[in-house]
C-alpha angles and dihedrals in degrees: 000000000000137000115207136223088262097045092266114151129217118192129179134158134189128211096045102085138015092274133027103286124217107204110223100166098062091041090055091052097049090043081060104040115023139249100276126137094267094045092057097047078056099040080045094060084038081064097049083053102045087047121083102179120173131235111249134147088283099061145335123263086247098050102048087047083052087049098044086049090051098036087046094050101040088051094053089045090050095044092046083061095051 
């Protein structure tokens, strides 16, 4: 995740889908609406929509989507702060 010099956010996550997935859909909603507490819980459902992991040994489908929302949100949380 990044978050660019004009407020601009990048967002991509691994393991949810059969390549590196870069998540426009949620960029595009955070570029709209902020970054506020409200706009990554969203950004953060956007995500478990965008994601289509798989169910292995490693982890369940459902897990992994679960994972992708709370890692997501706890990033952006973590760059807005920066």
């Amino acid at each position: 995740a990044s978050i660019g010099r004009g407020g601009d956010v990048g967002l991509a996550i691994g393991c949810v889908a059969p390549v590196p997935l870069r998540c426009k859909r949620a960029e595009a909603y955070l570029d709209a609406h902020g970054l506020g507490d409200a706009s990554l819980q969203r950004a953060a459902e956007i995500v478990g929509e965008e994601v289509s992991p798989i169910s292995d040994h490693r982890g369940g489908a459902d897990y992994r989507r679960a994972m992708a929302q709370t890692l997501s949100k706890r990033l952006l949380r973590r760059l807005r702060e920066v």
